[in-house]
DSSP file (Angstrom, degrees, kcal/mol; ACC not computed):
  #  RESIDUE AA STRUCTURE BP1 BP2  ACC     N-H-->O    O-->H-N    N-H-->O    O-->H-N    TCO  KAPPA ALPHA  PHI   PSI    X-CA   Y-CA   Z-CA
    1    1 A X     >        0   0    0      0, 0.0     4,-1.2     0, 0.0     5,-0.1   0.000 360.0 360.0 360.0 -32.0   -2.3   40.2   17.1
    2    2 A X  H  >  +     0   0    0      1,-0.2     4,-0.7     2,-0.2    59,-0.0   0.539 360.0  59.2 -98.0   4.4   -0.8   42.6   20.1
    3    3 A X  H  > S+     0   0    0      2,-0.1     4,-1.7     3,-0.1    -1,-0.2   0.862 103.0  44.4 -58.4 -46.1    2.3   40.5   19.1
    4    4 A X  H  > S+     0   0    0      2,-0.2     4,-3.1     1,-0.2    -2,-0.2   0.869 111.7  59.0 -61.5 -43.2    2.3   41.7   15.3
    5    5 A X  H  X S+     0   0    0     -4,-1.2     4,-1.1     2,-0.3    -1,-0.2   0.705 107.0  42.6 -37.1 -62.8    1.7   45.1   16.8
    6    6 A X  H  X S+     0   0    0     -4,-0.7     4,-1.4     2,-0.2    -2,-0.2   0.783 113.4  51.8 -65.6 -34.5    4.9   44.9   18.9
    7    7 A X  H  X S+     0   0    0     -4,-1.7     4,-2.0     1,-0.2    -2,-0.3   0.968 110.2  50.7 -71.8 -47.5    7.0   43.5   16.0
    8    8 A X  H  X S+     0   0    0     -4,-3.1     4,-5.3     1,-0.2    -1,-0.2   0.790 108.1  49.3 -42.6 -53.7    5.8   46.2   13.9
    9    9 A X  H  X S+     0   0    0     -4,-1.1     4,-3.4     2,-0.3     5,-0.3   0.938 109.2  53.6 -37.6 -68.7    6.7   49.0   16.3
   10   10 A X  H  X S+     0   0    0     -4,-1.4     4,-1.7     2,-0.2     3,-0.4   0.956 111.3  44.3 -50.1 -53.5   10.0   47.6   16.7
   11   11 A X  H >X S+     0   0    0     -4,-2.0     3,-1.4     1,-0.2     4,-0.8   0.983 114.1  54.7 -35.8 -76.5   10.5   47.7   12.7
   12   12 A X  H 3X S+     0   0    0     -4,-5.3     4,-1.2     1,-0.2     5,-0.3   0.712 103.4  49.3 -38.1 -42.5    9.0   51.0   13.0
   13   13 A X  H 3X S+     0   0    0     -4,-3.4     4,-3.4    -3,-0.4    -1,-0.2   0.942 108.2  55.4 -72.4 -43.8   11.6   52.1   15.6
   14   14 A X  H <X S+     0   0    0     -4,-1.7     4,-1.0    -3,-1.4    -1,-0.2   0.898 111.7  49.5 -41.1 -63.2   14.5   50.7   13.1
   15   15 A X  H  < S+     0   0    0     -4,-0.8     3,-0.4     1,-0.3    -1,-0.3   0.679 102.6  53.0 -16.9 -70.8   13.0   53.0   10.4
   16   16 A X  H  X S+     0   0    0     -4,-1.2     4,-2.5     1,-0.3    -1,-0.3   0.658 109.7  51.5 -92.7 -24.2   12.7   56.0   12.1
   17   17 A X  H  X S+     0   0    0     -4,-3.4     4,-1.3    -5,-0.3    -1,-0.3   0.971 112.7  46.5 -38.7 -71.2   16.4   55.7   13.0
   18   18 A X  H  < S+     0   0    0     -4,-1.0     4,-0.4    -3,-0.4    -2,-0.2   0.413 109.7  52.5 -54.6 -22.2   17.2   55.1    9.5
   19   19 A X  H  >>S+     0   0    0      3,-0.1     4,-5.3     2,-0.1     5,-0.9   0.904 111.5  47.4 -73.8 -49.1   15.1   57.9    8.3
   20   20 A X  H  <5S+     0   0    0     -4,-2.5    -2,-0.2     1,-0.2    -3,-0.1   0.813 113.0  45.4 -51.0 -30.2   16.8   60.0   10.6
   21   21 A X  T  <5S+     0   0    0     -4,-1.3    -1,-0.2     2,-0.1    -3,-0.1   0.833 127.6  33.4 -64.1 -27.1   20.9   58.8    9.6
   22   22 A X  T  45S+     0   0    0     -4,-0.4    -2,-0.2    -3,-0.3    -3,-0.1   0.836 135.3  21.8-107.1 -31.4   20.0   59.1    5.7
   23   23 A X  T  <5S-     0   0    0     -4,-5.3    -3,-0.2    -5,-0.1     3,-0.1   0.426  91.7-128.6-119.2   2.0   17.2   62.4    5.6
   24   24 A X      < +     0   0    0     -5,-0.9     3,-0.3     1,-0.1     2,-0.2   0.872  54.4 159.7  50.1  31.0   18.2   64.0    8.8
   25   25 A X        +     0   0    0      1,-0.2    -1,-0.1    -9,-0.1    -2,-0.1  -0.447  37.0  49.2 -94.9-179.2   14.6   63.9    9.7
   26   26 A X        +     0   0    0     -2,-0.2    -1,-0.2    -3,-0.1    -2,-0.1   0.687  65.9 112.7  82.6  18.4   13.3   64.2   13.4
   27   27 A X  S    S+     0   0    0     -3,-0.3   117,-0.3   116,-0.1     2,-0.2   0.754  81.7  31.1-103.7 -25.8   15.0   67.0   14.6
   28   28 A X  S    S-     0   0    0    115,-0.2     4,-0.4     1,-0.0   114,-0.1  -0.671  81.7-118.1 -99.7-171.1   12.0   69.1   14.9
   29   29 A X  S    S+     0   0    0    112,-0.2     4,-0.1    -2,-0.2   101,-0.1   0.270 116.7  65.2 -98.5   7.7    8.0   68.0   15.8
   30   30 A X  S  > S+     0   0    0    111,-0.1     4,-0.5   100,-0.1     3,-0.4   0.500  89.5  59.8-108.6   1.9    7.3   69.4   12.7
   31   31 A X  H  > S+     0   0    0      1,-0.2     4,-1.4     2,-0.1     3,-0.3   0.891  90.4  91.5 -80.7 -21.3    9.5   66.5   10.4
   32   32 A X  H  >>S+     0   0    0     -4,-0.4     4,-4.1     1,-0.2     5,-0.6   0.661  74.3  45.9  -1.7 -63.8    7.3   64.2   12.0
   33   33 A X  H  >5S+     0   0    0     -3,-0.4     4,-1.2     1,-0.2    -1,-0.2   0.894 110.0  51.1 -92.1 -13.2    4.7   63.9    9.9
   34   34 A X  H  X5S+     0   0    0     -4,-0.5     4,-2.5    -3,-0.3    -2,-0.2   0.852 117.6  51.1 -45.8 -44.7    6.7   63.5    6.6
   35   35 A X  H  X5S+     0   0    0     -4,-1.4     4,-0.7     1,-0.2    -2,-0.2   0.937 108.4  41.2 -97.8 -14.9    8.4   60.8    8.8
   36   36 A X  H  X>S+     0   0    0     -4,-4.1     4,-1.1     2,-0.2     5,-0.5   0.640 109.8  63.9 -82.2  -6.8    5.7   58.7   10.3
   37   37 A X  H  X<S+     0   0    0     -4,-1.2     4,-4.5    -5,-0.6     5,-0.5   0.959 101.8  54.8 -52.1 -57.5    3.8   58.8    6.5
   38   38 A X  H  <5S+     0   0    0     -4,-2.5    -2,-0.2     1,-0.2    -1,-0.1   0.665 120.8  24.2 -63.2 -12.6    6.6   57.0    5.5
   39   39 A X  H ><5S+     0   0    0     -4,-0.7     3,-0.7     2,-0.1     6,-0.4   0.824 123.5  50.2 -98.8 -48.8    6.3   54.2    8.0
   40   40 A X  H 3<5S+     0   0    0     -4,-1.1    -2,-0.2     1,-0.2    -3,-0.1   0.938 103.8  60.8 -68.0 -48.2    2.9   54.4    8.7
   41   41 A X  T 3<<S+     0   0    0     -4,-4.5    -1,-0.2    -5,-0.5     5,-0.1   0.817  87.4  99.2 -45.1 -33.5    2.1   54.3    4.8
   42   42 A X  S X> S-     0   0    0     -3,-0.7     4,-1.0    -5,-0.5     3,-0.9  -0.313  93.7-101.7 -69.7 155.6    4.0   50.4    4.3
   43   43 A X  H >> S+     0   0    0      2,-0.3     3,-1.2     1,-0.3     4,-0.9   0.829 121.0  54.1 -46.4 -45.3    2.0   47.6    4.2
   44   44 A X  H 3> S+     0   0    0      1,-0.3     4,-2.9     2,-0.2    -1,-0.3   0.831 104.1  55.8 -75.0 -23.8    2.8   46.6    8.0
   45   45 A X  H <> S+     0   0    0     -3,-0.9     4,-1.3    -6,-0.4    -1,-0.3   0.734 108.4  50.2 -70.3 -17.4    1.7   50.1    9.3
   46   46 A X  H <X S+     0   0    0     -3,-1.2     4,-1.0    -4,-1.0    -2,-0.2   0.842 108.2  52.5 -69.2 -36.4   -1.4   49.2    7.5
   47   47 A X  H  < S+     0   0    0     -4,-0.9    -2,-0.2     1,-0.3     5,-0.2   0.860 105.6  53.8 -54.2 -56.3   -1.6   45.7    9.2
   48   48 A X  H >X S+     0   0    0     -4,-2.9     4,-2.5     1,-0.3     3,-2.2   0.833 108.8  48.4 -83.3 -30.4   -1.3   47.1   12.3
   49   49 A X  H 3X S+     0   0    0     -4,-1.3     4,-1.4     1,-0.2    -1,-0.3   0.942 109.2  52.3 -25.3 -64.9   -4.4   49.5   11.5
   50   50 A X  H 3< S+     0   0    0     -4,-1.0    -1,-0.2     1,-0.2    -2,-0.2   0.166 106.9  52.0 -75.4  23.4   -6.6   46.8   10.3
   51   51 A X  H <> S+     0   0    0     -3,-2.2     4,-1.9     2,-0.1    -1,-0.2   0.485 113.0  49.9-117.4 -30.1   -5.9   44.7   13.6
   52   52 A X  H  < S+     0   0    0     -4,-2.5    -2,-0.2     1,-0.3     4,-0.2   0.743 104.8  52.2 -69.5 -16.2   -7.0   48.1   15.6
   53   53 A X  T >< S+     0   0    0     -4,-1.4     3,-0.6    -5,-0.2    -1,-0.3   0.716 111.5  47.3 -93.8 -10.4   -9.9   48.6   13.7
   54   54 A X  G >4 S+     0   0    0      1,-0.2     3,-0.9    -5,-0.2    -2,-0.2   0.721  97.5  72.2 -78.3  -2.9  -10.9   44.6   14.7
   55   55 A X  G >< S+     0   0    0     -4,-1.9     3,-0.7     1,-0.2     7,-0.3   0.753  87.4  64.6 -47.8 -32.3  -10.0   45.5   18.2
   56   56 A X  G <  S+     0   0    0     -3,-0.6    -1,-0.2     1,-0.2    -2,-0.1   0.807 112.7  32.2 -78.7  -9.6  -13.5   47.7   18.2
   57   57 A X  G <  S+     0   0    0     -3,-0.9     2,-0.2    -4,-0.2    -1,-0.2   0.293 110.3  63.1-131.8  21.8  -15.6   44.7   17.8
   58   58 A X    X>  -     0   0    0     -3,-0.7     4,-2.0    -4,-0.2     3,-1.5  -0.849  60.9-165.0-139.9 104.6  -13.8   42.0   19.6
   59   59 A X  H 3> S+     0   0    0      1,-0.3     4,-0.8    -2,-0.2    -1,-0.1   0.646  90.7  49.1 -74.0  -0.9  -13.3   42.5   23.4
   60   60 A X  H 3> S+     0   0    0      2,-0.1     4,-1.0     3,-0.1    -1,-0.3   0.763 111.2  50.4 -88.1 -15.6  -10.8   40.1   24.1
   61   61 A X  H X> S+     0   0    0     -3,-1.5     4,-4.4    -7,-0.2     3,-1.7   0.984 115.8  49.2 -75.5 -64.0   -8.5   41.4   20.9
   62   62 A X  H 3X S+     0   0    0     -4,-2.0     4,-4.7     1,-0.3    -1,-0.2   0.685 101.4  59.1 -22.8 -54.9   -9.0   44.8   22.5
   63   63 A X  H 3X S+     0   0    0     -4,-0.8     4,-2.0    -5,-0.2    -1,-0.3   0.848 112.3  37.7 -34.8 -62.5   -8.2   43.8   25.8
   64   64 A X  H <X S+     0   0    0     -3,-1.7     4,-2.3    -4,-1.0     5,-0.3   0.893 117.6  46.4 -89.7 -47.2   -4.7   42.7   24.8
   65   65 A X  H  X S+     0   0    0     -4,-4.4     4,-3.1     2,-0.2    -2,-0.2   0.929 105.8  63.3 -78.6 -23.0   -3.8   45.3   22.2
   66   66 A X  H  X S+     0   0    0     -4,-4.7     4,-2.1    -5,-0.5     3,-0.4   0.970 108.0  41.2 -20.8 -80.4   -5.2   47.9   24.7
   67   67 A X  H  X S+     0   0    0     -4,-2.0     4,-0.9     1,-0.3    -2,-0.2   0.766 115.1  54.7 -52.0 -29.5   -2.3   46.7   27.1
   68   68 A X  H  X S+     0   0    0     -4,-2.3     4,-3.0     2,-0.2    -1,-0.3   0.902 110.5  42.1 -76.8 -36.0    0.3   46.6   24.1
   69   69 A X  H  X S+     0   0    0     -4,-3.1     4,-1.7    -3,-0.4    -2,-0.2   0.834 107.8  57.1 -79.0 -20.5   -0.2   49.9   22.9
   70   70 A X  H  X S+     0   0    0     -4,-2.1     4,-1.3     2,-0.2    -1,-0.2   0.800 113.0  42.9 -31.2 -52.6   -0.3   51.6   26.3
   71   71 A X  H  X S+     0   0    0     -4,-0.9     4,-1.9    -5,-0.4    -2,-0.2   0.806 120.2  46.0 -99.1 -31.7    3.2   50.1   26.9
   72   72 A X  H  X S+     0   0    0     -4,-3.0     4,-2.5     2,-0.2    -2,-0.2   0.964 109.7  50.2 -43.2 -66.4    4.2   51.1   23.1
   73   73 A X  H  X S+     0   0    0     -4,-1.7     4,-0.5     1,-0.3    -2,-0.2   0.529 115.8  44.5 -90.9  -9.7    2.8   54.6   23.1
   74   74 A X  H  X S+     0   0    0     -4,-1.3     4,-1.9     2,-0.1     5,-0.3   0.864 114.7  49.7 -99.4 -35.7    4.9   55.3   26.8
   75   75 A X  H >X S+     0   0    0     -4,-1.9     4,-1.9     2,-0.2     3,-0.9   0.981 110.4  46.5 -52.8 -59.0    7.9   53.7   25.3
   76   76 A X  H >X S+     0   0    0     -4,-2.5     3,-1.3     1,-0.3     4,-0.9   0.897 116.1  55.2 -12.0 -69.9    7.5   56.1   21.8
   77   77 A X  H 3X S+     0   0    0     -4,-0.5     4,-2.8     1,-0.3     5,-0.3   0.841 104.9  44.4 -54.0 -49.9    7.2   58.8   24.5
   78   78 A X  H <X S+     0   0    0     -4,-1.9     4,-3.5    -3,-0.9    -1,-0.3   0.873 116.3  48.2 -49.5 -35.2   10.1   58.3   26.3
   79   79 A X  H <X S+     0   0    0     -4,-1.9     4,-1.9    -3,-1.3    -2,-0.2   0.969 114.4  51.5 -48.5 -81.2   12.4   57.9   23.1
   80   80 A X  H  X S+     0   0    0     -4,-0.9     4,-2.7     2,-0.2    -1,-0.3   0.487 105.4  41.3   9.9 -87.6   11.1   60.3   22.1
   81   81 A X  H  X>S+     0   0    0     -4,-2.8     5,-2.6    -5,-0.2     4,-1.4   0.965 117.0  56.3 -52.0 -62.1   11.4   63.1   24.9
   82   82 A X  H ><5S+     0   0    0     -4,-3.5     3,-2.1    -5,-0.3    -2,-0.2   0.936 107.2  46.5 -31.6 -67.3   15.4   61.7   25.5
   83   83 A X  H 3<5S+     0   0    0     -4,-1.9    -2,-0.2     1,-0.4    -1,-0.2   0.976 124.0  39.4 -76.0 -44.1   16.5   62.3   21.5
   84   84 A X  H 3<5S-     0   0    0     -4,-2.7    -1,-0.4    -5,-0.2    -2,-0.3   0.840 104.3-138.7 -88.1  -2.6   14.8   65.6   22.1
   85   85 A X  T <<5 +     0   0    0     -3,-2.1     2,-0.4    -4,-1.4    -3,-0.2   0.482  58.1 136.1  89.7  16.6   16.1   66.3   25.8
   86   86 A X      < -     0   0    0     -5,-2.6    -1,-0.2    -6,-0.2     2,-0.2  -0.706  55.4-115.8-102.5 127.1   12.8   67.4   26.6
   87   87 A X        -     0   0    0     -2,-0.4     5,-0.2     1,-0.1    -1,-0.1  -0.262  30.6 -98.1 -84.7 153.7   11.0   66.5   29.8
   88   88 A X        -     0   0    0     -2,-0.2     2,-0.3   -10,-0.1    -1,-0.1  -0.272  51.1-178.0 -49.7 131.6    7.7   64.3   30.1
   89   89 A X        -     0   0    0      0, 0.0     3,-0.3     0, 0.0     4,-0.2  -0.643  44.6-103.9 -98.3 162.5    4.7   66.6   30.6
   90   90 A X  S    S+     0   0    0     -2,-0.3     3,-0.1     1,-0.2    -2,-0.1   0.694 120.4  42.1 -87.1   9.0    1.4   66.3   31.1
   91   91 A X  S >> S+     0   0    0      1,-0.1     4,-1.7     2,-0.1     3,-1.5   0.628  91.2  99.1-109.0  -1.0    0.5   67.2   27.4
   92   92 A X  H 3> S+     0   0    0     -3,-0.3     4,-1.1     1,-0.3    -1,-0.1   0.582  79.8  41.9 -37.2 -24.9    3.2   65.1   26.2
   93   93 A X  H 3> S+     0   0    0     -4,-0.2     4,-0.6     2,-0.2    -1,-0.3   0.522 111.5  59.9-109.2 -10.2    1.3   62.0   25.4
   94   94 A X  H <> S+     0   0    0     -3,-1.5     4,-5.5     2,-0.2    -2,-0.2   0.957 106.3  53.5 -71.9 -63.0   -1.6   64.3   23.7
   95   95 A X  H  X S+     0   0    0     -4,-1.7     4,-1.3     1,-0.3     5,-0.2   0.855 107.3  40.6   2.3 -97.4    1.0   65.5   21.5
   96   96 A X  H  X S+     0   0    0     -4,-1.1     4,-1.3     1,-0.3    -1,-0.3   0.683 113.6  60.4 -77.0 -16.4    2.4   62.6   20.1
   97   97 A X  H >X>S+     0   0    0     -4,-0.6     4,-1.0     3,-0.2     5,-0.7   0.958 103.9  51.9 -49.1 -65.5   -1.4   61.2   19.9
   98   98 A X  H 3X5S+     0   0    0     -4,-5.5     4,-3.4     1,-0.2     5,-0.5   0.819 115.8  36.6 -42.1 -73.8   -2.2   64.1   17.6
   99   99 A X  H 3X5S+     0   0    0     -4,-1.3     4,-0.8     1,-0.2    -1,-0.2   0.843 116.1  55.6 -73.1 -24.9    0.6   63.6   15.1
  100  100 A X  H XX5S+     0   0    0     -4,-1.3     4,-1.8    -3,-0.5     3,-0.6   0.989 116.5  32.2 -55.7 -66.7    0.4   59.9   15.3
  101  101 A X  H 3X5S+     0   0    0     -4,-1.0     4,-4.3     2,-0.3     5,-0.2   0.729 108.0  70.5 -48.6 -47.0   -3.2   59.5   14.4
  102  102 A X  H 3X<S+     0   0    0     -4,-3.4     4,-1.0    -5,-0.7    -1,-0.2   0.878 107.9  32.8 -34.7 -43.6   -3.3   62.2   12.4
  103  103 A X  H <X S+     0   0    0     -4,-0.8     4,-0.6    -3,-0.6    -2,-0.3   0.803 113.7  61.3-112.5 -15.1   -1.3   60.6    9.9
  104  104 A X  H >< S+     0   0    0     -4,-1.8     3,-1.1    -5,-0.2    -2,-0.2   0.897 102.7  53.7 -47.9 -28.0   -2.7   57.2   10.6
  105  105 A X  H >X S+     0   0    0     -4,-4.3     4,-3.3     1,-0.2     3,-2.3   0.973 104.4  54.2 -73.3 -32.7   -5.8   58.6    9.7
  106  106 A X  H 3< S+     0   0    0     -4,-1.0    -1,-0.2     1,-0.3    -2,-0.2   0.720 105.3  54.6 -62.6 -14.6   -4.3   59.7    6.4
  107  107 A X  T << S+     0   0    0     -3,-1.1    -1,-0.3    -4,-0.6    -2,-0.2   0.269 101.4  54.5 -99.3  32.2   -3.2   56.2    5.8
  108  108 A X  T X4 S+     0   0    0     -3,-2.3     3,-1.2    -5,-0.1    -2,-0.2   0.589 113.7  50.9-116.8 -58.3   -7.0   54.9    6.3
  109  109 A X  T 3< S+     0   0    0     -4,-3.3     3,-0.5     1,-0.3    -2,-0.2   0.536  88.7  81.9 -93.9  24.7   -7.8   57.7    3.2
  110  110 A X  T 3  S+     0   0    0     -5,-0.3    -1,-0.3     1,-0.2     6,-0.1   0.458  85.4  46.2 -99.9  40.1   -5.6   56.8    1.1
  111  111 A X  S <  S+     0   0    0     -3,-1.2    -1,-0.2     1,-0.0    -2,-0.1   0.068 117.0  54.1-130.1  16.6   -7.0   54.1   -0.5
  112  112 A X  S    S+     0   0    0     -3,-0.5     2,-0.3    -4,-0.2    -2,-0.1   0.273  82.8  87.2-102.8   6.6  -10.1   56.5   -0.7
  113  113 A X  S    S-     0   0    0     -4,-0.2     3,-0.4     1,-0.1     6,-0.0  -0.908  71.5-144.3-142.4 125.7   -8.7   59.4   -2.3
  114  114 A X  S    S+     0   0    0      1,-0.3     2,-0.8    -2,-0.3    -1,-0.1   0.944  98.6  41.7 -85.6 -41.2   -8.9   59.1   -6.7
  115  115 A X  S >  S-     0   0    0      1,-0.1     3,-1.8    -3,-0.1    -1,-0.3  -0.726  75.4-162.8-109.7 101.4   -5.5   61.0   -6.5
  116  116 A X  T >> S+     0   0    0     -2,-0.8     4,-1.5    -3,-0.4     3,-0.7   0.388  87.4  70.7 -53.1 -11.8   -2.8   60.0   -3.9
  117  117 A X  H 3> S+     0   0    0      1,-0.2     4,-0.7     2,-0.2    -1,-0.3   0.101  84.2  75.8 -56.1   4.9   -0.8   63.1   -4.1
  118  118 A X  H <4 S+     0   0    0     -3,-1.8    -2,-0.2     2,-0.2    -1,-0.2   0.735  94.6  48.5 -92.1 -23.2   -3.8   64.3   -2.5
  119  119 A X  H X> S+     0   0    0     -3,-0.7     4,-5.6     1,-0.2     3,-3.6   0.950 107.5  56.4 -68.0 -61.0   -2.4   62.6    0.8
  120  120 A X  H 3X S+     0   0    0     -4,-1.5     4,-3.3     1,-0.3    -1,-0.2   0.906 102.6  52.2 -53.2 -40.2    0.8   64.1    0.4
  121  121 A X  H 3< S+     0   0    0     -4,-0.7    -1,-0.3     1,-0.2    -2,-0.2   0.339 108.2  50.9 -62.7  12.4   -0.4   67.4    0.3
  122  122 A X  H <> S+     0   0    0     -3,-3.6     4,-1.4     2,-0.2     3,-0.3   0.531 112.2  46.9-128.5 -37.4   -2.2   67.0    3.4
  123  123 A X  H >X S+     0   0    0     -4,-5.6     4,-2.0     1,-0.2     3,-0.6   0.977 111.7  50.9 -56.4 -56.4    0.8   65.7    5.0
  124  124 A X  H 3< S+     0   0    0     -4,-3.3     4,-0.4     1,-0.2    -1,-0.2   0.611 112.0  49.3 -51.2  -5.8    2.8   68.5    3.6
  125  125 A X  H >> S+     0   0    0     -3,-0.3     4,-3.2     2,-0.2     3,-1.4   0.867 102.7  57.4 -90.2 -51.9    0.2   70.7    5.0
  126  126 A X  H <X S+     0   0    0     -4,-1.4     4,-1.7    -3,-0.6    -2,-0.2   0.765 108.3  55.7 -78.4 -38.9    0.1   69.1    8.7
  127  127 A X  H 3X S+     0   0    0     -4,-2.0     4,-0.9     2,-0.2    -1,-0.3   0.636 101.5  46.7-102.8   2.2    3.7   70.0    8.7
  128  128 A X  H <> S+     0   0    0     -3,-1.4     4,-3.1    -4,-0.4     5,-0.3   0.825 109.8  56.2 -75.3 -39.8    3.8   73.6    8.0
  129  129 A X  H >X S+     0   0    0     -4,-3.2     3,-2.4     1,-0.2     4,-1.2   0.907 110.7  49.1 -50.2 -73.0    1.0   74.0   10.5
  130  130 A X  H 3X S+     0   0    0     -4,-1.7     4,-0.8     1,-0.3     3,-0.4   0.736 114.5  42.0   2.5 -67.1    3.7   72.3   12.8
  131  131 A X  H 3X S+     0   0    0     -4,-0.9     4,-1.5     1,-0.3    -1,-0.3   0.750 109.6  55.6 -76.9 -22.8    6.4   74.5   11.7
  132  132 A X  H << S+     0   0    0     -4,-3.1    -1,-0.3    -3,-2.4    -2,-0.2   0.695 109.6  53.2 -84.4  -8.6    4.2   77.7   11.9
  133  133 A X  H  <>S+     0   0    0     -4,-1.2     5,-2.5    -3,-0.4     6,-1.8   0.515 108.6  45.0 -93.4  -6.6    3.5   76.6   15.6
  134  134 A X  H  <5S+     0   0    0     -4,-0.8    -2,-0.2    -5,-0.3     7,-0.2   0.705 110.1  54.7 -79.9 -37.3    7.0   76.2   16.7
  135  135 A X  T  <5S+     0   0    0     -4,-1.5    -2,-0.2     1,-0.3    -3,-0.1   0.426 114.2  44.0 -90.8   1.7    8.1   79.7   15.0
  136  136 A X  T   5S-     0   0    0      3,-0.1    -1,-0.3    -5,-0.0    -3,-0.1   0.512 116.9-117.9-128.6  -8.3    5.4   81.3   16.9
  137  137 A X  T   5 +     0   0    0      2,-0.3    -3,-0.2     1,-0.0     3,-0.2   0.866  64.9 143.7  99.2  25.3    6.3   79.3   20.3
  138  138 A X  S   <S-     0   0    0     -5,-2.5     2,-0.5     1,-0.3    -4,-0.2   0.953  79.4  -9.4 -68.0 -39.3    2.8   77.5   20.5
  139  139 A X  S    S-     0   0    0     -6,-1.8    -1,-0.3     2,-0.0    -2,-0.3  -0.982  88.6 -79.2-144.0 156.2    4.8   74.7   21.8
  140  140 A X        +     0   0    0     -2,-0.5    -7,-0.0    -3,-0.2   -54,-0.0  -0.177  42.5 161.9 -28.3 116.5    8.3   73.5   22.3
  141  141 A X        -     0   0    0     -7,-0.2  -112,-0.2  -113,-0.1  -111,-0.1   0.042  16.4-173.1-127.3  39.0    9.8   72.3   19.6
  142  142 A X        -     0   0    0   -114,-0.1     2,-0.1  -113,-0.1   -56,-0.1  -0.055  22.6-116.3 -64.8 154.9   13.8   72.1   20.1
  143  143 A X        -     0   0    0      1,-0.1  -115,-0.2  -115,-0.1     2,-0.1  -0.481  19.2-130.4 -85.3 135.8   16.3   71.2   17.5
  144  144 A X        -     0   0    0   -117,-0.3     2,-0.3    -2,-0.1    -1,-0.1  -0.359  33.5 -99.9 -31.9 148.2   18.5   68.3   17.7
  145  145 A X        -     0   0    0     -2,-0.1     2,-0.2     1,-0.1     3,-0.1  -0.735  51.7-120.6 -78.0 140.9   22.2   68.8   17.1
  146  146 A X        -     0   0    0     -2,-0.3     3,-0.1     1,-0.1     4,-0.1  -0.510  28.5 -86.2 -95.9 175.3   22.5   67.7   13.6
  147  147 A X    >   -     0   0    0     -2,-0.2     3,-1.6     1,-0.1    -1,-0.1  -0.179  58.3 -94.2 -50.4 138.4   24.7   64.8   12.3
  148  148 A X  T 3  S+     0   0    0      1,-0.3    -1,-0.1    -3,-0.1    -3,-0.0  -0.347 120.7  25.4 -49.6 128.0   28.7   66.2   11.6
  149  149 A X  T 3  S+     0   0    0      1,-0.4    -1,-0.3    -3,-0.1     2,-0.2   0.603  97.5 132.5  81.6  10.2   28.5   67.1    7.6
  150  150 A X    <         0   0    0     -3,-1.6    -1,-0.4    -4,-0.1    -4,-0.1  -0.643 360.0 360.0 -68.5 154.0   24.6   67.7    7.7
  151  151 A X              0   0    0     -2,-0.2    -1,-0.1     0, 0.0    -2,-0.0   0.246 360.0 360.0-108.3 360.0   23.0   70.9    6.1
């Protein structure tokens, strides 16, 4: 399971690349949650949910996806911090918890929710708050240079 876990991630990483060549997302913290819906939302982001919620009732599963997601959630972090130039901090890994989980938790309610455009507005939501906390300097956010022949 903290194999699937790693393959997924790695997919994931591929993604967020690809969101970024084709939608020019990820150049602030507030495109973020638009772009981990769209990964987190796919079947395999789901997987990897439903092997973290049997991690709470099996302590040897735990054990081992503990140690993989630790070593996931500092790689993320690193990527991260580099693409944005921005150095590690000590709220840095709180951060990218919030908006990770955040929208994992949105992909636990959507199969709870009668209309599913209700998710997307709650994503869209999560990311103005974002954007109204960068325009007011709650935190760092810095811009990426964008791609030559981006808008």
């Amino acid at each position: 399971m903290a194999a699937v876990i790693r393959d997924v991630f790695e997919k994931e990483r591929e993604e967020y690349a690809r969101l970024d060549t084709e939608s020019h997302l990820g150049h602030r913290i507030s495109d973020w949650p638009a772009m981990l819906w769209q990964v987190f939302s796919q079947p395999s982001g789901l997987a990897v949910l439903e092997i973290l919620q049997a991690a709470r009732s099996d302590i040897e599963l735990a054990e081992r996806v503990k140690t993989t997601q630790r070593a996931i959630e500092e790689l993320a972090l690193t990527s991260v911090n580099h693409e944005f130039g921005m150095p590690i901090d000590r709220e840095s890994m709180e951060r990218m918890r919030l908006l990770v989980w955040s929208v994992r938790g949105l992909a636990i309610a959507q199969v709870l929710v009668e209309d599913p455009e209700e998710i997307g507005r709650s994503v869209d939501l999560f990311r103005r708050i974002l954007q109204a906390a960068e325009e007011a300097g709650v935190f760092r956010s810095p811009v990426r240079a964008s791609p030559k022949g981006a808008t």
